[in-house]
C-alpha positions as CSV (number, residue, x, y, z in Angstrom):
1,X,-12.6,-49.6,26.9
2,X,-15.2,-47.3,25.1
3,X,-14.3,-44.3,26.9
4,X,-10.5,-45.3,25.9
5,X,-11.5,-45.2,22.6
6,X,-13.6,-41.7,22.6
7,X,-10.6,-40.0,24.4
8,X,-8.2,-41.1,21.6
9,X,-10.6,-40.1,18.8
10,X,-11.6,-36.8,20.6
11,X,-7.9,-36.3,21.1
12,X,-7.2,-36.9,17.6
13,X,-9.9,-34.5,16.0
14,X,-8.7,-32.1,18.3
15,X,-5.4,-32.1,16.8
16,X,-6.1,-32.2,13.4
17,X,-8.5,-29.4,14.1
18,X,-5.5,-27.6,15.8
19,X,-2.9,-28.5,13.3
20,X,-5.7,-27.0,10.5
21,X,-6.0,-24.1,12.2
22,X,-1.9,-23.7,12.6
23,X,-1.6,-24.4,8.7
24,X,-3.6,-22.3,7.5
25,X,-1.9,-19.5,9.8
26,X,1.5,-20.2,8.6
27,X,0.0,-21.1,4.5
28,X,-2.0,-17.9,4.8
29,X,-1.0,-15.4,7.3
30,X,-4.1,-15.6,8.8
31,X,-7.3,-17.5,10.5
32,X,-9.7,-18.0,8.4
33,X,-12.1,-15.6,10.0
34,X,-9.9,-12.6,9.6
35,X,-8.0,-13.6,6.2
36,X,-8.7,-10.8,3.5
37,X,-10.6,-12.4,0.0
38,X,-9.3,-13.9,-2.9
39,X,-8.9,-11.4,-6.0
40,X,-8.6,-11.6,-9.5
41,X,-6.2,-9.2,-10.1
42,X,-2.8,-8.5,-8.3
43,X,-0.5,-5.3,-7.2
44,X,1.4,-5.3,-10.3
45,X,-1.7,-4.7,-12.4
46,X,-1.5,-1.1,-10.8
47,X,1.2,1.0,-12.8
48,X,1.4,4.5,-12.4
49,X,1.9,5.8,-16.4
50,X,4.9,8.4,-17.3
51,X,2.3,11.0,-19.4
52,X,1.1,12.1,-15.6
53,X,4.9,13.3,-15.0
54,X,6.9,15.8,-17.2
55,X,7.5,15.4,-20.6
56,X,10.4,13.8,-20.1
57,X,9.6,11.3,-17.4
58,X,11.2,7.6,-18.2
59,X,9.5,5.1,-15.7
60,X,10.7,1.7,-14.7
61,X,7.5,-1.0,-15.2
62,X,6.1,-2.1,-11.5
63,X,7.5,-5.0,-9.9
64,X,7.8,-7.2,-7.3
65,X,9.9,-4.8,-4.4
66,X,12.7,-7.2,-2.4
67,X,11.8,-5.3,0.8
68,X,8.5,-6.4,2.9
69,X,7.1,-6.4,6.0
70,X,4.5,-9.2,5.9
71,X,2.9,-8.2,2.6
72,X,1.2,-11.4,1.0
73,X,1.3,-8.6,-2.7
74,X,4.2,-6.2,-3.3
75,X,4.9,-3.9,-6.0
76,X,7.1,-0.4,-6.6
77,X,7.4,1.3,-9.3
78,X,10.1,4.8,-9.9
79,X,9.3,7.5,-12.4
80,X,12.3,9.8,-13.2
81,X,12.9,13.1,-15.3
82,X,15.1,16.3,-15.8
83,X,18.4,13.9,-16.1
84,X,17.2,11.7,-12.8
85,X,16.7,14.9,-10.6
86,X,13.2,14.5,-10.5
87,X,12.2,11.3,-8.6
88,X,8.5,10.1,-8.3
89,X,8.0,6.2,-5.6
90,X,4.8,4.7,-5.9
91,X,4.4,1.6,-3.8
92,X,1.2,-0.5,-3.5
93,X,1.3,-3.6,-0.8
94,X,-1.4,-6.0,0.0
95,X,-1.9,-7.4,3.4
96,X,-3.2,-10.8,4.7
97,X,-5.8,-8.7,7.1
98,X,-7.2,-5.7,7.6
99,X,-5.3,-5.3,11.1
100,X,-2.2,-6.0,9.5
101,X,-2.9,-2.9,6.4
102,X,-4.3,-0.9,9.2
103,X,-1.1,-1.2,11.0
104,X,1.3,-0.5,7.7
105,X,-0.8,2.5,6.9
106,X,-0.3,3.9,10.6
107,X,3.7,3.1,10.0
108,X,3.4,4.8,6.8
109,X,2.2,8.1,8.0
110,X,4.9,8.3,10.7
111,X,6.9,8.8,8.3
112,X,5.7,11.8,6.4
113,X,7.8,13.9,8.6
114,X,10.3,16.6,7.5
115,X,13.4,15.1,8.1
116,X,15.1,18.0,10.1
117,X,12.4,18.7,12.4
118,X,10.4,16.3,12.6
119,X,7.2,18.5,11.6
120,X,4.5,16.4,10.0
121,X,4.0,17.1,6.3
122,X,0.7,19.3,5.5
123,X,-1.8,19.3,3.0
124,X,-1.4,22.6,1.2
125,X,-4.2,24.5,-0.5
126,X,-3.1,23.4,-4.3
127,X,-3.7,20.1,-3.7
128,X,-7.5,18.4,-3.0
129,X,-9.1,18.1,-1.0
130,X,-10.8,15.2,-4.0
131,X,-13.1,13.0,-3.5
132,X,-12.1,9.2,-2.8
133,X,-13.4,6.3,-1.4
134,X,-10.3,5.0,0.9
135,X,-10.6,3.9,3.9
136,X,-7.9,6.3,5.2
137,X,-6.0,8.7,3.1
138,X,-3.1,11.3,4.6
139,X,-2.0,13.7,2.0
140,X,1.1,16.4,2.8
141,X,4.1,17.8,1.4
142,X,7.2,18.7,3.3
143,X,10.9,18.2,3.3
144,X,12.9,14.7,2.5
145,X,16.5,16.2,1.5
146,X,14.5,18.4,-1.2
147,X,11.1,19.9,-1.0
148,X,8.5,16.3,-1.7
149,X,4.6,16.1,-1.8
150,X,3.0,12.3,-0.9
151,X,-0.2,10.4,-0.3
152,X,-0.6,7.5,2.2
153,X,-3.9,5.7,1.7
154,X,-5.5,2.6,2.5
155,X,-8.0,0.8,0.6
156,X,-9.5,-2.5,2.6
157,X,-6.2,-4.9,2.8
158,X,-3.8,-2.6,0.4
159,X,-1.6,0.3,1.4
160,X,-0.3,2.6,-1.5
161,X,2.8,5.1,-0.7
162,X,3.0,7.7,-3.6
163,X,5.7,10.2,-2.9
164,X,7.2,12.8,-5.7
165,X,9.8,15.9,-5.8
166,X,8.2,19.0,-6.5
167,X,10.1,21.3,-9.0
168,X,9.5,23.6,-11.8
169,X,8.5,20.6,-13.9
170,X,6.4,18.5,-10.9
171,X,3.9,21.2,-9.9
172,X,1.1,21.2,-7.7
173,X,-1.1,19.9,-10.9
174,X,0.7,17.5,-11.4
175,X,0.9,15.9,-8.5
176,X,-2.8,16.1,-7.8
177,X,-3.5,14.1,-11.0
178,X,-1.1,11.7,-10.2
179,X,-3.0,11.4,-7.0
180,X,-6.8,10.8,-8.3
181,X,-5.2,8.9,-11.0
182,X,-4.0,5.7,-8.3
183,X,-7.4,6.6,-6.3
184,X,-9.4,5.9,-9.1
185,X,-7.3,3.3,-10.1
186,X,-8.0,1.3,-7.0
187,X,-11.5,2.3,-6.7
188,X,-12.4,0.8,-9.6
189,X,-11.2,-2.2,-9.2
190,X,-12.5,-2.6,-5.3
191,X,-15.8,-0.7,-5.4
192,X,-17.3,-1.2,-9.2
């Protein structure tokens, strides 16, 4: 009768244990021992502002992007100028673990490819290299329909995507500020 009794009560810590553990996967995203931790500040704190882009830049404010692929945070923000020919995309995602940013920043890369050959973008010599303290950073300009420049980089659990047209009014300079400006940005907020 007693070892009736221990079965059923092991049994039924066991599956509240297990039905814990499942929660919090499904609540979270994660286990406990790999979840990412809490913050007091979120993606859309992040915008990129318009006086780093031509004169004439309008931006939209950053917001919550439709599109994800497992993010727990998600924002995107567009700068345009020179009657909408110039197009700058910054997009900053937070991930439940650092496998899971990992992962999106690998994807991210990928697809800094000209989209012709194929060719991996470059870093040229006008921009950086600058000092920053992600954990992985890809810099490179190449060819998306017109000629583009664009950072991948991942700090801990967030993944940033900044990609801009280069014209006569989006230079090199420009571009590189634009750059350090979302590094230190980040940093600051991460590493203090």
């Amino acid at each position: 009768m007693k070892n009736k009794r221990a079965i059923w009560i092991i049994g039924g810590v066991l599956i509240c244990g297990l039905a814990l553990v499942v929660g919090q996967f499904f609540l979270s995203g994660c286990f406990w021992w790999e979840c990412v931790p809490e913050r007091d500040f979120h993606v859309l704190d992040w915008e990129v502002p318009t006086y780093l882009f031509p004169n004439d830049a309008t931006s939209s404010q950053i917001t919550p992007s439709s599109e994800g692929a497992g993010e727990i945070e998600r924002g995107s923000q567009s700068v345009f100028w020179s009657n909408d020919e110039g197009l700058a995309r910054y997009e900053i995602s937070r991930y439940a673990t650092l496998r899971a940013a990992i992962r999106a920043y690998e994807f991210q890369v990928e697809q800094l490819v000209n989209d012709v050959t194929k060719a991996p973008w470059t870093q040229p010599n006008e921009i950086g290299p600058f000092n920053s303290l992600a954990d992985e950073m890809l810099i490179g300009c190449g060819i998306w329909s017109v000629q583009r420049c664009g950072m991948v980089a991942r700090y801990q659990e967030y993944v940033i995507f900044f990609s801009t047209v280069i014209d006569e009014k989006m230079t090199y300079t420009n571009i590189e500020k634009a750059m350090i400006y979302i590094d230190e940005k980040i940093s600051d907020r991460l590493y203090p």
